[in-house]
C-alpha positions as a Python dict, from the first residue, in 0.01 Angstrom:
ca = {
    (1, 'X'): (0, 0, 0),
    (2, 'X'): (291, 220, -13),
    (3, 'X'): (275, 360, 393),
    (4, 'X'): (620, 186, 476),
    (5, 'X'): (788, 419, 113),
    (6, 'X'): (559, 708, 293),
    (7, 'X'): (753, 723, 595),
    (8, 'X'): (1102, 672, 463),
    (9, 'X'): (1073, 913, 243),
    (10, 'X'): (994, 1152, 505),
    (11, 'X'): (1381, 1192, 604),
    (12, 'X'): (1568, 1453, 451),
    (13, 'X'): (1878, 1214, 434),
    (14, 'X'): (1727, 969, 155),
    (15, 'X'): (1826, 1004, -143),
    (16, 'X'): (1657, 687, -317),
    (17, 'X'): (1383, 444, -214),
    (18, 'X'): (1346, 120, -385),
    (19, 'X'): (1011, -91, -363),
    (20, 'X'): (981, -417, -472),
    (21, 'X'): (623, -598, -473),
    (22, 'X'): (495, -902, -607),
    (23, 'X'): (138, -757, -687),
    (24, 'X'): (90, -497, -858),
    (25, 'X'): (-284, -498, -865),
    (26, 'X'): (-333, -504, -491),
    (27, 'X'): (-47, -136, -557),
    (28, 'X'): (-262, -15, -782),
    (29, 'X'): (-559, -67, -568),
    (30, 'X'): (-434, 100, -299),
    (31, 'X'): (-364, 372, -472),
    (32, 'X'): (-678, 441, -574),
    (33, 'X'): (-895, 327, -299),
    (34, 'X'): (-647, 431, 36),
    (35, 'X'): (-454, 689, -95),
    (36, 'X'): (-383, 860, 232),
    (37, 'X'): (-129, 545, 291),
    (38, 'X'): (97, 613, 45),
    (39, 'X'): (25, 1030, 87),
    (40, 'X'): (219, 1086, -253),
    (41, 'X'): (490, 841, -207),
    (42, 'X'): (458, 718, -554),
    (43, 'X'): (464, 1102, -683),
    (44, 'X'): (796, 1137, -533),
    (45, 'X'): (1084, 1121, -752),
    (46, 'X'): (1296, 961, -533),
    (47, 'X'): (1049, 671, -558),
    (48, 'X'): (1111, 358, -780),
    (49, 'X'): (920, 60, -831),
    (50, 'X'): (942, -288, -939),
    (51, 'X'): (676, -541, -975),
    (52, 'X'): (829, -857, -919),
    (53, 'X'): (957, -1146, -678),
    (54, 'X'): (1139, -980, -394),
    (55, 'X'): (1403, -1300, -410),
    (56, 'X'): (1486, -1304, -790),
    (57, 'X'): (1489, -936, -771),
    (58, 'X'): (1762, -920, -498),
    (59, 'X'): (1924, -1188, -672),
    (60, 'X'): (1958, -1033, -1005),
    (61, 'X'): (1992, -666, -897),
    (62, 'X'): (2304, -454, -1041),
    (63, 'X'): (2290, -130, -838),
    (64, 'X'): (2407, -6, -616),
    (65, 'X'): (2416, -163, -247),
    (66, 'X'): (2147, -82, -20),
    (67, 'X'): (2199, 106, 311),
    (68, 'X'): (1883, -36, 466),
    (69, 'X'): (1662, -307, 355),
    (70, 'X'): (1322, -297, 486),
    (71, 'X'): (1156, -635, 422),
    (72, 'X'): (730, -583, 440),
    (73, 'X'): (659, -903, 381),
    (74, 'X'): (385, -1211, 396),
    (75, 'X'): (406, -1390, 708),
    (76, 'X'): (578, -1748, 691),
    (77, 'X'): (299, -1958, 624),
    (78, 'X'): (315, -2298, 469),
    (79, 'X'): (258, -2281, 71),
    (80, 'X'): (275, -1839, 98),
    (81, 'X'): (462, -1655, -166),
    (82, 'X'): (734, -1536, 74),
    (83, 'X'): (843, -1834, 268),
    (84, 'X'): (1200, -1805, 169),
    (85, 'X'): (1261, -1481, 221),
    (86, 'X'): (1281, -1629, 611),
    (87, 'X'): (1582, -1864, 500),
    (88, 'X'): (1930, -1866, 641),
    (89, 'X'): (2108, -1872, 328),
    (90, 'X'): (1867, -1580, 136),
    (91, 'X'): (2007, -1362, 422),
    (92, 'X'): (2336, -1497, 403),
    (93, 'X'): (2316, -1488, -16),
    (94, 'X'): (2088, -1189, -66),
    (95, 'X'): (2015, -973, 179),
    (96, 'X'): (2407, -965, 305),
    (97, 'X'): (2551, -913, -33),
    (98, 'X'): (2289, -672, -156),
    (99, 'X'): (2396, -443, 161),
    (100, 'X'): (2633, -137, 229),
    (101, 'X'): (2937, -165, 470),
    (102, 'X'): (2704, -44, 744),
    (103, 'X'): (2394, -146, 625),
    (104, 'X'): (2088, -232, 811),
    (105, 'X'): (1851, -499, 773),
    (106, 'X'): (1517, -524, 922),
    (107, 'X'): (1234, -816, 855),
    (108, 'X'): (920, -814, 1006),
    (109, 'X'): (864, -1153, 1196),
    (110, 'X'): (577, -1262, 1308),
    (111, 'X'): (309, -1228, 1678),
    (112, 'X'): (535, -1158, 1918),
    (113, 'X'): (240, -1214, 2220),
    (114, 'X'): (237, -1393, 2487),
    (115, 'X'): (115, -1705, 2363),
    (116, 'X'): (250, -1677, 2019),
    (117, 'X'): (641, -1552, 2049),
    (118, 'X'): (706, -1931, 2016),
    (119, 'X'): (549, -1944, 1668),
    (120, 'X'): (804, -1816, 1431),
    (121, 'X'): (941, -1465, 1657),
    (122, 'X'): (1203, -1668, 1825),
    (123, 'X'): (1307, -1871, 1512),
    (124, 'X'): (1327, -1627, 1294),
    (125, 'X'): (1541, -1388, 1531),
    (126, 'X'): (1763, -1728, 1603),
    (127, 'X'): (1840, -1744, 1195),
    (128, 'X'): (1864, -1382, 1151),
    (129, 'X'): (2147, -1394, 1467),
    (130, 'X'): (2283, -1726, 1266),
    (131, 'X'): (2330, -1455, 969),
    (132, 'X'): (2411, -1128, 1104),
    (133, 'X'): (2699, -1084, 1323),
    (134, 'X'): (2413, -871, 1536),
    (135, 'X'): (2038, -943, 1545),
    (136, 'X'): (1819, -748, 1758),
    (137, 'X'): (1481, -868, 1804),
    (138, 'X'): (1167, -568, 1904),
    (139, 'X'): (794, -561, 1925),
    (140, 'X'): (534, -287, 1871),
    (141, 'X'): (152, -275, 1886),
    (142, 'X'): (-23, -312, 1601),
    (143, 'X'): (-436, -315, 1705),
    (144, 'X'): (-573, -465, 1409),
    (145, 'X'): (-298, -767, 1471),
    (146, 'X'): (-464, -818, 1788),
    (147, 'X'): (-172, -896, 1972),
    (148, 'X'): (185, -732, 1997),
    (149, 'X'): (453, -817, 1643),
    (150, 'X'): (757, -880, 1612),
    (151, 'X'): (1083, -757, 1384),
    (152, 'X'): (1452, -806, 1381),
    (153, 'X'): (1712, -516, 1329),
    (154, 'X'): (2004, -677, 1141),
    (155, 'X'): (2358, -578, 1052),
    (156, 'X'): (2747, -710, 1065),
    (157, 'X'): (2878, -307, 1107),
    (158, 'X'): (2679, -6, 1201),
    (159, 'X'): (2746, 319, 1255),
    (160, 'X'): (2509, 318, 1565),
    (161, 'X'): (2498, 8, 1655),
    (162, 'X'): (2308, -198, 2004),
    (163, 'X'): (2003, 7, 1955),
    (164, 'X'): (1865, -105, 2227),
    (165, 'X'): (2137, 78, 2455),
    (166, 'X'): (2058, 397, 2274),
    (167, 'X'): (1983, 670, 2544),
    (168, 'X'): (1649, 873, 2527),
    (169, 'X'): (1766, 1224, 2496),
    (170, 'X'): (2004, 1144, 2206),
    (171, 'X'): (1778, 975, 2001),
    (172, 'X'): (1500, 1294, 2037),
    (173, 'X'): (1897, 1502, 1944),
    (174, 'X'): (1949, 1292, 1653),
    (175, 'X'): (1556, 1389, 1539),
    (176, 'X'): (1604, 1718, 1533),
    (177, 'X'): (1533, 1894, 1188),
    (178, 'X'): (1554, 1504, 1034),
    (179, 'X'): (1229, 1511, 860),
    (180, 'X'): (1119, 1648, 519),
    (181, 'X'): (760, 1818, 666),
    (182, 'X'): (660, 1904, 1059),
    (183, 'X'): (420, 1677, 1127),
    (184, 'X'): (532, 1491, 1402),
    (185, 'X'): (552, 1091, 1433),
    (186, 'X'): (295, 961, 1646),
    (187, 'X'): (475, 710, 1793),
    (188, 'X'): (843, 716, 1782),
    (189, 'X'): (1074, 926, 1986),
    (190, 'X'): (1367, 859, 2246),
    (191, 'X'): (1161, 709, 2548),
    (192, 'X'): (919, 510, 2234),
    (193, 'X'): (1227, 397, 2092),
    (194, 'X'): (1329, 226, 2446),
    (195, 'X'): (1010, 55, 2498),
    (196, 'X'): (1101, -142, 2153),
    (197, 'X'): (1367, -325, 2244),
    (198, 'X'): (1214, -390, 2610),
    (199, 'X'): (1078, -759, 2510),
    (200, 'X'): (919, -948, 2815),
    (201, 'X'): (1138, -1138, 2993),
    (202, 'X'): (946, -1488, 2898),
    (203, 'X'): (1009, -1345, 2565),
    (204, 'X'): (1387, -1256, 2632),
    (205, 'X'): (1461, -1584, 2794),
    (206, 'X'): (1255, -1776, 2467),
    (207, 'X'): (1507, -1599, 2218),
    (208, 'X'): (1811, -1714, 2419),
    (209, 'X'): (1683, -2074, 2424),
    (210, 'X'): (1568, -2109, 2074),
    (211, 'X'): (1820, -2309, 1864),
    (212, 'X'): (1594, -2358, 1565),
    (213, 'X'): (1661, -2182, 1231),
    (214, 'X'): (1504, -2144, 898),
    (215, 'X'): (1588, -2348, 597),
    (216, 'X'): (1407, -2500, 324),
    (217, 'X'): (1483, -2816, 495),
    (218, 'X'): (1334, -2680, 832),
    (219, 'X'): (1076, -2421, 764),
    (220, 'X'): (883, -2269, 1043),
    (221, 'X'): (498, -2168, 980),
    (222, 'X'): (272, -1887, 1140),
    (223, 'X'): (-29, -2094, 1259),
}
């Protein structure tokens, strides 16, 4: 639907966005029928498309190397078009070699409740720490989800790296005069950014534990 190009393109620091989505039907009927999620992203000239598989178009893409890869994907469910884009070796093959020095990696992964972490959270962050020399694992609400979901922040180098150490006041610094317009995020901000990387401690304790990681051999589905 185009909200996830929306809000990157809102920093003034981006100087090219790349999306990449199997459907372009569903893009097209977003566009006409919820334009306030995309709010002009597709207008924006530092907006590209493509309209294809997200794996063969990593695969076979001759740019240049990506400083952040956002992956706004399916869920891992048995028989779904984006399966293995949770595999060890397409973030070992694709993602990795399709990033910058310091590039970032994030994948959305899955209910990250109470009685769901188990699902695919907690393997997914165990393949993406199998991949990435760091793998961070956060949770946000989302109230149509009914229940809290999970991602994984990725990378081998950053430039600001262990997020989750980040203090408060510099993150709301490092904000400052960022964004492209002044409306103000409704969500994120120094103290917001802390409560993401505070997972429960049943949750914290899961992601230590879990040895499990994605392969074709061994896929894990959302139930």
């Amino acid at each position: 639907e185009g909200a996830t190009a929306r809000e990157v393109l809102r920093w003034k620091s981006v100087e090219k966005v790349v999306m990449c989505d199997l459907d372009k039907i569903a893009c097209e009927q977003c566009k006409e029928k919820l334009p306030e999620w995309s709010d002009g992203a597709y207008d924006d000239p530092r907006f590209e498309v493509f309209y294809e598989d997200a794996l063969s178009f990593l695969k076979n893409w001759k740019g240049p190397k990506f400083d952040v890869i956002i992956m706004d994907i399916s869920d891992p469910i048995e028989c779904g078009p984006g399966i293995a884009l949770y595999f060890k070796d397409f973030y070992e093959e694709m993602a990795r070699s399709n990033l910058s020095e310091n590039g970032v990696f994030v994948t959305q992964s899955g209910a990250c409740g109470m009685l769901n972490w188990h699902e695919v959270f907690s393997t997914i962050h165990s393949t993406c720490r199998s991949s990435f020399k760091s793998a961070h694992g956060y949770f946000v609400e989302i109230p149509s989800y009914g229940c809290p979901w999970g991602y994984n922040l990725c990378y081998n180098s950053c430039a600001f790296p262990n997020p989750q150490d980040w203090d408060p006041a510099e993150v709301d610094k490092r904000l400052e005069g960022k964004l492209k317009d002044d409306r103000p995020m409704h969500c994120y901000d120094g103290v917001g950014h802390k409560s993401l990387f505070a997972l429960p401690k049943w949750v914290r304790d899961g992601l230590k534990a879990e040895t499990r990681v994605m392969t074709e051999a061994t896929p894990v589905f959302l139930t």
